[in-house]
PyMOL Python script that loads the backbone (N, CA, C, O; Angstrom):
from pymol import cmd

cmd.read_pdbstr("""\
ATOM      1  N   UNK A   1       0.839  -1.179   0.000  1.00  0.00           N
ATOM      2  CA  UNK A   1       0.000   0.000   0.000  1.00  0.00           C
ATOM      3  C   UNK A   1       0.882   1.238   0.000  1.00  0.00           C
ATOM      4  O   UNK A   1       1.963   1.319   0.584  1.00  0.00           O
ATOM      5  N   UNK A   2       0.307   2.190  -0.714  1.00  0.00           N
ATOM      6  CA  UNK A   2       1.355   3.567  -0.881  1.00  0.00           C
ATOM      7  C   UNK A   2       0.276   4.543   0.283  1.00  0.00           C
ATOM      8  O   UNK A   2      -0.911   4.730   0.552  1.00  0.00           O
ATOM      9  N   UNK A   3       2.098   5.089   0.819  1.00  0.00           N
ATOM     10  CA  UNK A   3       1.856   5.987   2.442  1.00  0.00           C
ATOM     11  C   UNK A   3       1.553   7.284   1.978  1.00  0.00           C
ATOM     12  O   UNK A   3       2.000   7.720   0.917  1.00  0.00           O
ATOM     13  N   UNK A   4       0.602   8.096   2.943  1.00  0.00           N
ATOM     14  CA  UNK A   4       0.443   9.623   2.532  1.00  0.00           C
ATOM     15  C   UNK A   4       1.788  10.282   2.398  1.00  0.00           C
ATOM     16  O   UNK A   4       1.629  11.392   1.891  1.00  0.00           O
ATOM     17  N   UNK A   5       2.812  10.074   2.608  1.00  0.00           N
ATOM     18  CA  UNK A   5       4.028  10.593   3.182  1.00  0.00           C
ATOM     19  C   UNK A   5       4.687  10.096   1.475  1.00  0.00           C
ATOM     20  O   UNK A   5       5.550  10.886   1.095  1.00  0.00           O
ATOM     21  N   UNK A   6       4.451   9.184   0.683  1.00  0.00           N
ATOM     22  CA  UNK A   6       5.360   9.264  -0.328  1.00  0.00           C
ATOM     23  C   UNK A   6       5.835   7.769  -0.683  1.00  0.00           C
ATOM     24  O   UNK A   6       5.937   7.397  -1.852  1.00  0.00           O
ATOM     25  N   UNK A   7       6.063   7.098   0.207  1.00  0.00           N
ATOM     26  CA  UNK A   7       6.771   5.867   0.789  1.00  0.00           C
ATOM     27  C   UNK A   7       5.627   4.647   0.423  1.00  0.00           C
ATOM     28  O   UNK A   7       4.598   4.642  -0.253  1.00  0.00           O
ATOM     29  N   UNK A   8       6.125   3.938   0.976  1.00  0.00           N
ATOM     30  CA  UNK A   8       4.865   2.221   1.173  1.00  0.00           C
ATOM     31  C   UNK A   8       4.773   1.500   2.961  1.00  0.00           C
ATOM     32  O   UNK A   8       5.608   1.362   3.854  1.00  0.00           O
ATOM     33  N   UNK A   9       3.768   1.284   2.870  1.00  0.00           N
ATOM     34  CA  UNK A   9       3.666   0.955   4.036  1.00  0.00           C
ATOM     35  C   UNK A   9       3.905  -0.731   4.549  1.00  0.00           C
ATOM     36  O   UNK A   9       3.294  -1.597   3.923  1.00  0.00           O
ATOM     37  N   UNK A  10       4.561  -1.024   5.382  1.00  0.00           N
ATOM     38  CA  UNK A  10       5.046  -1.930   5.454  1.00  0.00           C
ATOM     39  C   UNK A  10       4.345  -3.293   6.694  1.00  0.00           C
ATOM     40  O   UNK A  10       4.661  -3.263   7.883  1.00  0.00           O
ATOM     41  N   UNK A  11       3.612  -4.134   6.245  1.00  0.00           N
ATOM     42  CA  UNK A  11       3.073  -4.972   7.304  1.00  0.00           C
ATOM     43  C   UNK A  11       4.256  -5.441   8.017  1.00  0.00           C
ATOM     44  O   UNK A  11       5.292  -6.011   7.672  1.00  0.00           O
ATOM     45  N   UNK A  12       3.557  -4.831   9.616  1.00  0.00           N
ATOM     46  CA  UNK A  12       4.563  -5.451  10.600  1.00  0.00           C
ATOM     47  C   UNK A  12       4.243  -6.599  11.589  1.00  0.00           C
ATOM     48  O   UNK A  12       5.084  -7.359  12.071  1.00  0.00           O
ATOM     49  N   UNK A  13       2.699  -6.623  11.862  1.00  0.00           N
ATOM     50  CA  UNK A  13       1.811  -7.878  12.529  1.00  0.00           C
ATOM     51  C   UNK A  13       0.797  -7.652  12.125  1.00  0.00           C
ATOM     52  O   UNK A  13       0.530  -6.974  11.133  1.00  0.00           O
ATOM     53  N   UNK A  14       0.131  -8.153  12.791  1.00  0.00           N
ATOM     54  CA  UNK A  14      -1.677  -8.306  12.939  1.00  0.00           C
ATOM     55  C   UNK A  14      -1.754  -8.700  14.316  1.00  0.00           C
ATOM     56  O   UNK A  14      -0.910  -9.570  14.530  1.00  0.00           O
ATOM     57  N   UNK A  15      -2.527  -8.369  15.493  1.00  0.00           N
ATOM     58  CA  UNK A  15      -2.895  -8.575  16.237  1.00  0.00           C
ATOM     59  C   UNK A  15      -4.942  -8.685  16.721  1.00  0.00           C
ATOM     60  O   UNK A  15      -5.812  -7.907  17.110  1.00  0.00           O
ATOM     61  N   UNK A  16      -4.839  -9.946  16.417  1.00  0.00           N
ATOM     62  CA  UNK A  16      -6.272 -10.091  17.078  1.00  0.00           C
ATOM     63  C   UNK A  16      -6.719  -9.662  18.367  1.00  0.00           C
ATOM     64  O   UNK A  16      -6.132  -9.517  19.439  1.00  0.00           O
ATOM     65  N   UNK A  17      -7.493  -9.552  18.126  1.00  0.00           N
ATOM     66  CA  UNK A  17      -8.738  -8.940  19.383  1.00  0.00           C
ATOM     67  C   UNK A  17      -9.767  -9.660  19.963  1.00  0.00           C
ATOM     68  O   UNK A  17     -10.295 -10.442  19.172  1.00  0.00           O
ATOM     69  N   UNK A  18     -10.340  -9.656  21.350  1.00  0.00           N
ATOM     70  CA  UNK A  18     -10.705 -10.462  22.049  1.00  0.00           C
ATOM     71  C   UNK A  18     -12.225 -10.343  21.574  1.00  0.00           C
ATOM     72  O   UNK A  18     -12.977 -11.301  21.754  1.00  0.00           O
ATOM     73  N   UNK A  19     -12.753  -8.979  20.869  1.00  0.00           N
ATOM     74  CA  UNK A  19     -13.840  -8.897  20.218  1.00  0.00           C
ATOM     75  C   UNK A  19     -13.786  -9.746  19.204  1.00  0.00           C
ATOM     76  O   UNK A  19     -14.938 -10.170  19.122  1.00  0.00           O
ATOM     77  N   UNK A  20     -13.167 -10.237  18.406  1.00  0.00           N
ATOM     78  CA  UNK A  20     -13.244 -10.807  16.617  1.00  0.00           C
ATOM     79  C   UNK A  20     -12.665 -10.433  15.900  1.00  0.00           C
ATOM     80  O   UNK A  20     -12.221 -11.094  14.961  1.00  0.00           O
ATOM     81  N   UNK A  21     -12.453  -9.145  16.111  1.00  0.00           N
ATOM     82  CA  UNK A  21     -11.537  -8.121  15.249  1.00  0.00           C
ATOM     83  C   UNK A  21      -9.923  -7.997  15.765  1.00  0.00           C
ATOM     84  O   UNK A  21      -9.331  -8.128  16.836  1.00  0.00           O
ATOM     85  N   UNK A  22      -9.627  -7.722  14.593  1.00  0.00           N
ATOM     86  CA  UNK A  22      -8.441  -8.046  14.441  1.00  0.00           C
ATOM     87  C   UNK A  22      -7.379  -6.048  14.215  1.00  0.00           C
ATOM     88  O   UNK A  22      -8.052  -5.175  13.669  1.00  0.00           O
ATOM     89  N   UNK A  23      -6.326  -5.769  14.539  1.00  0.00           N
ATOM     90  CA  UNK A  23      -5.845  -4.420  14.322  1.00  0.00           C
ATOM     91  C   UNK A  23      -4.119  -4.899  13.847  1.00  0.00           C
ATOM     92  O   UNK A  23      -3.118  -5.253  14.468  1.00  0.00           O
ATOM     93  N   UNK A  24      -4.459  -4.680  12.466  1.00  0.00           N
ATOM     94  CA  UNK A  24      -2.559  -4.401  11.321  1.00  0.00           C
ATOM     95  C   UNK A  24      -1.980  -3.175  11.571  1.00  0.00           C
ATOM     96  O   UNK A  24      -2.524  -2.106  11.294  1.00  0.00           O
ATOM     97  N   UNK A  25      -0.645  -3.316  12.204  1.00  0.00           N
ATOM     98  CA  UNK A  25      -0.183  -2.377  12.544  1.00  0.00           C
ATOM     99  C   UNK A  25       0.674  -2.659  11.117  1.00  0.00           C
ATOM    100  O   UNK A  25       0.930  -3.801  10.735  1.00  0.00           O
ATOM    101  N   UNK A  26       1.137  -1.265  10.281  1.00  0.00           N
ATOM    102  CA  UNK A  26       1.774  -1.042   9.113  1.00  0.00           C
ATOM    103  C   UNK A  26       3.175   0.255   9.422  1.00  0.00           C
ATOM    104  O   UNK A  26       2.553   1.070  10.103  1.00  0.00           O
ATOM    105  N   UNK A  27       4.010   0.582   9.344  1.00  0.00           N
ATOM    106  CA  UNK A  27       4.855   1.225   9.196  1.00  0.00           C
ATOM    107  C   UNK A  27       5.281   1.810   7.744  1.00  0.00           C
ATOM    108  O   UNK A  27       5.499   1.098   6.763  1.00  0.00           O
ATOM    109  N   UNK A  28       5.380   3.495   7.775  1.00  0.00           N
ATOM    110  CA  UNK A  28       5.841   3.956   6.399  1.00  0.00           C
ATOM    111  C   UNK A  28       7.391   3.423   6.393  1.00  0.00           C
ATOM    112  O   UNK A  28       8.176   3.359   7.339  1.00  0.00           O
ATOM    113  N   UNK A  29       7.614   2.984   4.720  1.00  0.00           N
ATOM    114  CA  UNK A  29       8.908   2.814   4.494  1.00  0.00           C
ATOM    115  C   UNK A  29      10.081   4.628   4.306  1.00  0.00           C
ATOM    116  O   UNK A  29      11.301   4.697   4.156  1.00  0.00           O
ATOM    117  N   UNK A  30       9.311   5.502   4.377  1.00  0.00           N
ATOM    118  CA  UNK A  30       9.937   6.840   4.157  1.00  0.00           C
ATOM    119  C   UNK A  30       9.829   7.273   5.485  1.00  0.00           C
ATOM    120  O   UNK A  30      10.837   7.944   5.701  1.00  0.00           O
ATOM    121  N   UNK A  31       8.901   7.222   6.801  1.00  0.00           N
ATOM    122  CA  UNK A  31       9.039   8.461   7.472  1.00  0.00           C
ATOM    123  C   UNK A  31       9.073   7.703   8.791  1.00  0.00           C
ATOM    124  O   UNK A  31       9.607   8.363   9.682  1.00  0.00           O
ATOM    125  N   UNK A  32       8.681   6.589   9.131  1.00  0.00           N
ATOM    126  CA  UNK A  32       8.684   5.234  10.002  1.00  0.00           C
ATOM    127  C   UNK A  32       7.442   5.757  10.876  1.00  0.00           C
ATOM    128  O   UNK A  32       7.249   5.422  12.045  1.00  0.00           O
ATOM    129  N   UNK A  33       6.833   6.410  10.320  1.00  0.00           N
ATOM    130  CA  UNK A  33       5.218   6.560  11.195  1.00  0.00           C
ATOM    131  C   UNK A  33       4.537   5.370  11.271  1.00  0.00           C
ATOM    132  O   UNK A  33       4.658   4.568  10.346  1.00  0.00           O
ATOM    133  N   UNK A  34       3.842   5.121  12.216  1.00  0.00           N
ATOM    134  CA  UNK A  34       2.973   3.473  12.242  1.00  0.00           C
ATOM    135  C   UNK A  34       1.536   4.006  12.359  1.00  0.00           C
ATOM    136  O   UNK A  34       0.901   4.749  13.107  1.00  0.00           O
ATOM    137  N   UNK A  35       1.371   3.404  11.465  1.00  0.00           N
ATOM    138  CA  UNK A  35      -0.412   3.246  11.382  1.00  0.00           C
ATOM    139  C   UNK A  35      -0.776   1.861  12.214  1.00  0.00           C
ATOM    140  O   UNK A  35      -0.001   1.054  12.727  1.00  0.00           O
ATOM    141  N   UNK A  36      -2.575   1.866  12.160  1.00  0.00           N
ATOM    142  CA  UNK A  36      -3.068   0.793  12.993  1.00  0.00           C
ATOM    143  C   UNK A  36      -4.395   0.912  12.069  1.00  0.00           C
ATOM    144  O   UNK A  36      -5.002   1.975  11.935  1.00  0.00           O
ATOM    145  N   UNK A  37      -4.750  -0.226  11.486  1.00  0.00           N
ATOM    146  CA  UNK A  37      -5.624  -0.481  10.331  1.00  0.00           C
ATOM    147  C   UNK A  37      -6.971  -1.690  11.346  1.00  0.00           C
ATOM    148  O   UNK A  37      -6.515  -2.813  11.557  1.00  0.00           O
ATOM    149  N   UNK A  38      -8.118  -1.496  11.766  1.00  0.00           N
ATOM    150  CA  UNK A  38      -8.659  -2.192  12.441  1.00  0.00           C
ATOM    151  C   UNK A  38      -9.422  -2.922  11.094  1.00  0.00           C
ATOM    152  O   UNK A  38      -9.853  -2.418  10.058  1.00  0.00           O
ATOM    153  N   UNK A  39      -9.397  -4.238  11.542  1.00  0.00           N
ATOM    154  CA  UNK A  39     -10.072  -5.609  10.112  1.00  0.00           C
ATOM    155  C   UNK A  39     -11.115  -5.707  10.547  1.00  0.00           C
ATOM    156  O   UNK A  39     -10.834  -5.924  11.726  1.00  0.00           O
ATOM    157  N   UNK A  40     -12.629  -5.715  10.464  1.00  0.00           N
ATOM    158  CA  UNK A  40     -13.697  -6.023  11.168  1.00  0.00           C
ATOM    159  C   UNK A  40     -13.842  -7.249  11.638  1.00  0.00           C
ATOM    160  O   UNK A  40     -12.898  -8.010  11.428  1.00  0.00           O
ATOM    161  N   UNK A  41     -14.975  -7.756  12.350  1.00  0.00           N
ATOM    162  CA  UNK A  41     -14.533  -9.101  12.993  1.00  0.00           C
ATOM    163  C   UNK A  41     -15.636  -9.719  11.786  1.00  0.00           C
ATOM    164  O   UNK A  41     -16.138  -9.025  10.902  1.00  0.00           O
ATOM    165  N   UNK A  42     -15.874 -11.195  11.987  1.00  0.00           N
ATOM    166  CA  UNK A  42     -16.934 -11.846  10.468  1.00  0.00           C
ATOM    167  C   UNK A  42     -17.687 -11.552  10.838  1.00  0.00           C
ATOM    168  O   UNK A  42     -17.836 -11.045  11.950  1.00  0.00           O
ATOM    169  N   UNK A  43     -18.954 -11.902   9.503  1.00  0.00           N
ATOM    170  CA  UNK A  43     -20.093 -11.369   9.186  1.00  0.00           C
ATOM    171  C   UNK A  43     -20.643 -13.070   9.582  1.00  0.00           C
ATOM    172  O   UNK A  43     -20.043 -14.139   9.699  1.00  0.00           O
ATOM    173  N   UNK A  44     -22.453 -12.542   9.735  1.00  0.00           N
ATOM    174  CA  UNK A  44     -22.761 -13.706  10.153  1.00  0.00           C
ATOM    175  C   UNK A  44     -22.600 -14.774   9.277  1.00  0.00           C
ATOM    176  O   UNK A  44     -22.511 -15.950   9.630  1.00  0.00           O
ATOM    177  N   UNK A  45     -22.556 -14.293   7.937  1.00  0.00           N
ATOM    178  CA  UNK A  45     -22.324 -14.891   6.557  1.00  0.00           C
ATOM    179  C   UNK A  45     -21.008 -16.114   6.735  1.00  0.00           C
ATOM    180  O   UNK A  45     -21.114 -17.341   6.743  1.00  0.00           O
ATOM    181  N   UNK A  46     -19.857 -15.311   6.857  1.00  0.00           N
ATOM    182  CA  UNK A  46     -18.618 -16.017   7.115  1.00  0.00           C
ATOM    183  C   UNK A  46     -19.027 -17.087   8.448  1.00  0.00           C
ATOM    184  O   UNK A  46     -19.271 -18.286   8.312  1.00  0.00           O
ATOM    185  N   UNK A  47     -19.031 -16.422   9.588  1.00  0.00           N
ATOM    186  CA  UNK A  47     -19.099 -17.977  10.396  1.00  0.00           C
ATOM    187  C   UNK A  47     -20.092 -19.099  10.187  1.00  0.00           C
ATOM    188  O   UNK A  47     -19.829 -20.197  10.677  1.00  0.00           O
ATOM    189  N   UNK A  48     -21.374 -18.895   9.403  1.00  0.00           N
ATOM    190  CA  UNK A  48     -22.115 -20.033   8.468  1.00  0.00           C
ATOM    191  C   UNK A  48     -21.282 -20.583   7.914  1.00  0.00           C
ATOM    192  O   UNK A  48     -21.135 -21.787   8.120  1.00  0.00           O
ATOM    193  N   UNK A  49     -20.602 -20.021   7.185  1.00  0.00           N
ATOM    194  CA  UNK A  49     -19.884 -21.096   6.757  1.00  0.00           C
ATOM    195  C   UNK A  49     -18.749 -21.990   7.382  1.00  0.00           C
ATOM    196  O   UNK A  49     -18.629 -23.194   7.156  1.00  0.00           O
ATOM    197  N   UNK A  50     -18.230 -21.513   7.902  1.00  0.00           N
ATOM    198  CA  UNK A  50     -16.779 -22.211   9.180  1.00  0.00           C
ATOM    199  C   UNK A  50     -17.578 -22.999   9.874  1.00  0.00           C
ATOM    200  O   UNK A  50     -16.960 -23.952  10.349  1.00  0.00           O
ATOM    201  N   UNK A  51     -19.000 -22.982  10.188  1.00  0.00           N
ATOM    202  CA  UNK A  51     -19.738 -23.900  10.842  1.00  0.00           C
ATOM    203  C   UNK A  51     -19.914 -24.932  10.025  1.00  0.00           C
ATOM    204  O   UNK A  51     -19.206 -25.929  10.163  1.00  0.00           O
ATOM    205  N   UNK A  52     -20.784 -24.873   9.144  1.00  0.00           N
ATOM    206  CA  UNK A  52     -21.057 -25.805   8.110  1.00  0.00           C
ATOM    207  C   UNK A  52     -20.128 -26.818   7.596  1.00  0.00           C
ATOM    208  O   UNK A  52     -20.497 -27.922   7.194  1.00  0.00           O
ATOM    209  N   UNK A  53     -18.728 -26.351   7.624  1.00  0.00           N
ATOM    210  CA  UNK A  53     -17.883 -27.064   7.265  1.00  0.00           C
ATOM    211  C   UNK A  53     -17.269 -27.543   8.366  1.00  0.00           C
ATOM    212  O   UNK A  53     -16.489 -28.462   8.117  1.00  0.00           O
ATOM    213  N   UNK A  54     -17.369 -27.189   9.657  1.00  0.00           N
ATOM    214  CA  UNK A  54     -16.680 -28.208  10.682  1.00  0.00           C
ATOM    215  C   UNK A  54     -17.902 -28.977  11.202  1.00  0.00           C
ATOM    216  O   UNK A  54     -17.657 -29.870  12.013  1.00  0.00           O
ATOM    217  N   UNK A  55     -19.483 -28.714  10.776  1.00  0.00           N
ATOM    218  CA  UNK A  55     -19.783 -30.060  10.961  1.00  0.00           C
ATOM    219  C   UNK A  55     -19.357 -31.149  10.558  1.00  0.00           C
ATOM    220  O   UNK A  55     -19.190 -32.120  11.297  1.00  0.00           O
ATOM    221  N   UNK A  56     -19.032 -31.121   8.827  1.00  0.00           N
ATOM    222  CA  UNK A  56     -18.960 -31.919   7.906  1.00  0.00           C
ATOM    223  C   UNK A  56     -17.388 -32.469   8.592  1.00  0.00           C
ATOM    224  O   UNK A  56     -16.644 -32.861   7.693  1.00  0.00           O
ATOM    225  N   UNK A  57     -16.932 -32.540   9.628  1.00  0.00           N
ATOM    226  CA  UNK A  57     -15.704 -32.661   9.995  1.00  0.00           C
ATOM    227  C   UNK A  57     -14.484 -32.478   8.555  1.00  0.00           C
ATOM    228  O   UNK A  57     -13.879 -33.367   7.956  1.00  0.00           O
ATOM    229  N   UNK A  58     -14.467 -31.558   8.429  1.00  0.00           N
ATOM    230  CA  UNK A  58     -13.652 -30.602   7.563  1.00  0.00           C
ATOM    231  C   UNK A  58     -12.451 -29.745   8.216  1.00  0.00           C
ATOM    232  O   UNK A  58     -11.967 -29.957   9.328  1.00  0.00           O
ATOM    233  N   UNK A  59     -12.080 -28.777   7.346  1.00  0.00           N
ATOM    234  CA  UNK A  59     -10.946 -28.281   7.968  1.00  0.00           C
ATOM    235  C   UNK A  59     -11.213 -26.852   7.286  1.00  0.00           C
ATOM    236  O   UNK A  59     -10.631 -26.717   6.209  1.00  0.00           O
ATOM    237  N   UNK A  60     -11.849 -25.953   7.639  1.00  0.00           N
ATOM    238  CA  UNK A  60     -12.092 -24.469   7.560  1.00  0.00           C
ATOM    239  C   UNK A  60     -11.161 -23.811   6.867  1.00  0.00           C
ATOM    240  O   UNK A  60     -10.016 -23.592   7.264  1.00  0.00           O
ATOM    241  N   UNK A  61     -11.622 -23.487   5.830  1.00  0.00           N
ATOM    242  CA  UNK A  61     -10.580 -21.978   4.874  1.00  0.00           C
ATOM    243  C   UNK A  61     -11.142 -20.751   4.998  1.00  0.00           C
ATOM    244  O   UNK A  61     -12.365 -20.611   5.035  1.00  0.00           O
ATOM    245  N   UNK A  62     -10.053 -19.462   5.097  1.00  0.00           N
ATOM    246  CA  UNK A  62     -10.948 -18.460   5.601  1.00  0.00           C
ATOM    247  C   UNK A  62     -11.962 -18.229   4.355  1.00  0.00           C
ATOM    248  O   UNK A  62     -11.900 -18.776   3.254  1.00  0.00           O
ATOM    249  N   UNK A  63     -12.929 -17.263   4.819  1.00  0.00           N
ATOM    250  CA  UNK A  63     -14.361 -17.198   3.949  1.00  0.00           C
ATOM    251  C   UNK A  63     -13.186 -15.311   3.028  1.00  0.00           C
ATOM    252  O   UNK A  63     -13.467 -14.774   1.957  1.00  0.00           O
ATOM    253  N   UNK A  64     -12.406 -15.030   3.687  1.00  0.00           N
ATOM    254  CA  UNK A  64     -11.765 -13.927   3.022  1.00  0.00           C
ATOM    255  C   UNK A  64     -10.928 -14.067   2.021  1.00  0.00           C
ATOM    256  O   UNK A  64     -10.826 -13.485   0.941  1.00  0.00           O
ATOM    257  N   UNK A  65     -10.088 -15.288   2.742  1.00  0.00           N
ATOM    258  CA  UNK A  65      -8.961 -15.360   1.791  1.00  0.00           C
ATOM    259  C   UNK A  65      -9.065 -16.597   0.652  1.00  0.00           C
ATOM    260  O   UNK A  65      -8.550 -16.395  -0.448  1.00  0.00           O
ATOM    261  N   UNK A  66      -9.620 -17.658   0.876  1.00  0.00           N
ATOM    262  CA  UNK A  66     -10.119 -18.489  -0.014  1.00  0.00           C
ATOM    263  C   UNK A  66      -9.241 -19.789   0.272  1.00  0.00           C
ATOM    264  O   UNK A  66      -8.647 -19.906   1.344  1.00  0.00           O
ATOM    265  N   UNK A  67      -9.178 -20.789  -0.753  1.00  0.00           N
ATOM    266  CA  UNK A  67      -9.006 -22.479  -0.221  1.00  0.00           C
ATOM    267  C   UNK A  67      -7.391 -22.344   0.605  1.00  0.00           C
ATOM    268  O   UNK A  67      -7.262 -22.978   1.652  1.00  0.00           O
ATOM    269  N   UNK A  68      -6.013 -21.372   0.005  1.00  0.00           N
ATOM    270  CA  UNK A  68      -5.048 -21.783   0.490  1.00  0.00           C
ATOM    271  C   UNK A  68      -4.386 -21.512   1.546  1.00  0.00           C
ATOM    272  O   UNK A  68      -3.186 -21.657   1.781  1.00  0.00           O
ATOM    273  N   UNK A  69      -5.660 -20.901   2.508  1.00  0.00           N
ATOM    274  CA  UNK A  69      -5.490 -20.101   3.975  1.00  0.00           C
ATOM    275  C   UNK A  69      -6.297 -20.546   4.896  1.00  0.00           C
ATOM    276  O   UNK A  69      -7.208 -19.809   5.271  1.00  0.00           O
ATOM    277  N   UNK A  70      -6.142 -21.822   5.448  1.00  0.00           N
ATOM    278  CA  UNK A  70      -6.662 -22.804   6.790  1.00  0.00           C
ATOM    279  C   UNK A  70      -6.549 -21.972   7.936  1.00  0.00           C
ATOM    280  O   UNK A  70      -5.579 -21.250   8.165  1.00  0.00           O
ATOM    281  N   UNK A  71      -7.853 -22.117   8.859  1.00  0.00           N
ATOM    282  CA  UNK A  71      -7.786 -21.548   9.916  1.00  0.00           C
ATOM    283  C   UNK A  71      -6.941 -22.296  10.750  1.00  0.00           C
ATOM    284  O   UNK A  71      -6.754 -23.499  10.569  1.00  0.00           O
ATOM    285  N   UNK A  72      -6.408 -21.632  11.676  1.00  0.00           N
ATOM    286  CA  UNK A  72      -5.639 -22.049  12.792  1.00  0.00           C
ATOM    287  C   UNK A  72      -6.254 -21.981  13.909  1.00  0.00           C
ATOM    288  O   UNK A  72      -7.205 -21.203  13.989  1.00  0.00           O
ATOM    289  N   UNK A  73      -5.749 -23.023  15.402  1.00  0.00           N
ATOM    290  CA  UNK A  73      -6.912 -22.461  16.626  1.00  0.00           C
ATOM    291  C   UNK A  73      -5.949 -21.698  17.512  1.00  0.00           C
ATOM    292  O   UNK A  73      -4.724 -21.796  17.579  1.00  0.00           O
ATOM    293  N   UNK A  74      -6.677 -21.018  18.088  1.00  0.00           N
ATOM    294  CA  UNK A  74      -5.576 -19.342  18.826  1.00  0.00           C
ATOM    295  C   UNK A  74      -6.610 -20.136  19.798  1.00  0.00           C
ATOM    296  O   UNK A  74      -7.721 -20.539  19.452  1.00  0.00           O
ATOM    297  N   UNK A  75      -5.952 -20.296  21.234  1.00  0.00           N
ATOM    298  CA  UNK A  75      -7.407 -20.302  22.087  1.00  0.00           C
ATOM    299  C   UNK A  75      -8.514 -21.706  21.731  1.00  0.00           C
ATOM    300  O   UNK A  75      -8.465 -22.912  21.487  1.00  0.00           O
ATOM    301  N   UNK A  76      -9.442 -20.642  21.893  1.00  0.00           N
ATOM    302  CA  UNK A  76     -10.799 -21.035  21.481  1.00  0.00           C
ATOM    303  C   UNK A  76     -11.066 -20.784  20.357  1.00  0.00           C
ATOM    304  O   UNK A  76     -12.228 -21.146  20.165  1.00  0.00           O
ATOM    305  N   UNK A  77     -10.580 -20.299  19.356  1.00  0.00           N
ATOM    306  CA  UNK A  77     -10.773 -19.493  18.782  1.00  0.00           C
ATOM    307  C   UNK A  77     -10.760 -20.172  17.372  1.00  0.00           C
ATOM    308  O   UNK A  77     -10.152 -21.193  17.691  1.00  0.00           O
ATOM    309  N   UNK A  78     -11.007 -20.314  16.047  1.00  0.00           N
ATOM    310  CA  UNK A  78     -10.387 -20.612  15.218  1.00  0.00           C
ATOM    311  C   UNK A  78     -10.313 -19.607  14.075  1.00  0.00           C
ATOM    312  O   UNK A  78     -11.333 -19.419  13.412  1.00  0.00           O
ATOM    313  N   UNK A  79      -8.960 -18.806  13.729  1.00  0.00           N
ATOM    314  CA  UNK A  79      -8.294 -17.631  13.396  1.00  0.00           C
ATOM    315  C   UNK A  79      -7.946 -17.572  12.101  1.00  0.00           C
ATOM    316  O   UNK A  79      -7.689 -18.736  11.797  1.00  0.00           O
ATOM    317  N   UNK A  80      -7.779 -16.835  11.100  1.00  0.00           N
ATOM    318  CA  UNK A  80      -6.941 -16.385  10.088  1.00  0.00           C
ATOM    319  C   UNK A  80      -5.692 -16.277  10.155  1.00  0.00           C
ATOM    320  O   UNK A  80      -5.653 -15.655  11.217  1.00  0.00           O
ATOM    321  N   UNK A  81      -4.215 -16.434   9.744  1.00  0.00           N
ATOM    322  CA  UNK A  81      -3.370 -16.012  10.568  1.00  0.00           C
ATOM    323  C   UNK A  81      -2.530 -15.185   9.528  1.00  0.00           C
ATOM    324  O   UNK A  81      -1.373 -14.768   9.469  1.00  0.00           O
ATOM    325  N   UNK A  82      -3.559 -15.146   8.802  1.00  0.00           N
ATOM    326  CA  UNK A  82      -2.696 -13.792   7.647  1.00  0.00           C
ATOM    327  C   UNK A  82      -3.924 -12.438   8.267  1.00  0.00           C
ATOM    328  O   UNK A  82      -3.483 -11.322   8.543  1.00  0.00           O
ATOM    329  N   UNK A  83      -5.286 -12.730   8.396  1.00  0.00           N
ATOM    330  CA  UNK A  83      -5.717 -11.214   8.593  1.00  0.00           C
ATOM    331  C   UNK A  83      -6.356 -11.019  10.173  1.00  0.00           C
ATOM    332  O   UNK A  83      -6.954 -10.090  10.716  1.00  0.00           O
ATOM    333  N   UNK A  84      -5.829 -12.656  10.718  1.00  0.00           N
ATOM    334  CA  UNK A  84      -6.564 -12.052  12.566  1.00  0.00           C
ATOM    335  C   UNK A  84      -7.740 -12.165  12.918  1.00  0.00           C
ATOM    336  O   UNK A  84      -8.179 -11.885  14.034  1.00  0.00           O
ATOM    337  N   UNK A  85      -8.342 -12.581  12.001  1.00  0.00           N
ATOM    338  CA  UNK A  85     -10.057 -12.048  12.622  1.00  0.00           C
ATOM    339  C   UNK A  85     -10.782 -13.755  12.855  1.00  0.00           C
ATOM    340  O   UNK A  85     -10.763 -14.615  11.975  1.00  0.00           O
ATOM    341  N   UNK A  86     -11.235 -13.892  13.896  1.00  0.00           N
ATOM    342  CA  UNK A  86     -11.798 -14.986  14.275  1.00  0.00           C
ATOM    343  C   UNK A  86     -13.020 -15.770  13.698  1.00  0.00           C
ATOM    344  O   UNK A  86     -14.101 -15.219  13.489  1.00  0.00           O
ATOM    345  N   UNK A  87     -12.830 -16.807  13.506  1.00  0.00           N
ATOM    346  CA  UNK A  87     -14.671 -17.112  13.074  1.00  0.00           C
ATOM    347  C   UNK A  87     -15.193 -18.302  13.259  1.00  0.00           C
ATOM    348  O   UNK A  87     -16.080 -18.780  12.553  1.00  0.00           O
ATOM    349  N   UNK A  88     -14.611 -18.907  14.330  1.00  0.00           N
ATOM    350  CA  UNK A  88     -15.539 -19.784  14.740  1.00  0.00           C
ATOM    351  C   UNK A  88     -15.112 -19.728  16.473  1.00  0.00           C
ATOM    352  O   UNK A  88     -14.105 -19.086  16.772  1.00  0.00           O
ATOM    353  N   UNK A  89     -15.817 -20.335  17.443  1.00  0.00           N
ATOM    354  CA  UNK A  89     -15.272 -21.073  18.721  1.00  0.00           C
ATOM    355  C   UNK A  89     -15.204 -22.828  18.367  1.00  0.00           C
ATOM    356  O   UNK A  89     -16.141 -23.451  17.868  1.00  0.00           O
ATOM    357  N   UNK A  90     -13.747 -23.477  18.791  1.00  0.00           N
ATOM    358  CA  UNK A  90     -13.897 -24.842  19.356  1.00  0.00           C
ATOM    359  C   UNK A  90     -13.574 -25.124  20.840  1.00  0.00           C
ATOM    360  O   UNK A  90     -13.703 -26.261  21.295  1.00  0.00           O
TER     361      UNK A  90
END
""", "prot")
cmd.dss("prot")
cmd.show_as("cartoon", "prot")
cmd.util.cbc("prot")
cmd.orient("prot")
């Protein structure tokens, strides 16, 4: 992503949130200012589906990123671990 400052902004984490939501902290490559980009948490849409498919004893892909990004379990939680945002409980 290109920074107001001139530069590109540089992913430095993602940190999930105990709400669902998830906050990307980014750094300019020109001025080293850090932004904080909040990801919304899923839609009821998305966890229908993470449900649906761990009935089927399956293995959950995020509903964002598509087949080659498996959720992981954080917790209780089962997570994105490229964008943070939660969408199911096990």
């Amino acid at each position: 992503m290109e920074s107001l400052n001139g530069g590109f902004l540089i992913l430095l984490g993602i940190r999930p949130q105990e709400s669902g939501t998830a906050v990307g902290v980014f750094e300019c490559s020109v001025s080293s200012l850090r932004y904080e980009i909040v990801i919304p948490k899923a839609t009821r849409t998305e966890r229908k589906k993470v449900r649906d498919v761990l009935q089927q004893d399956g293995d959950p892909d995020c509903p964002r990123h598509g087949t080659d990004f498996r959720l992981v379990r954080a917790g209780k939680n089962l997570v994105c671990s490229d964008c943070g945002v939660a969408y199911a409980r096990v």
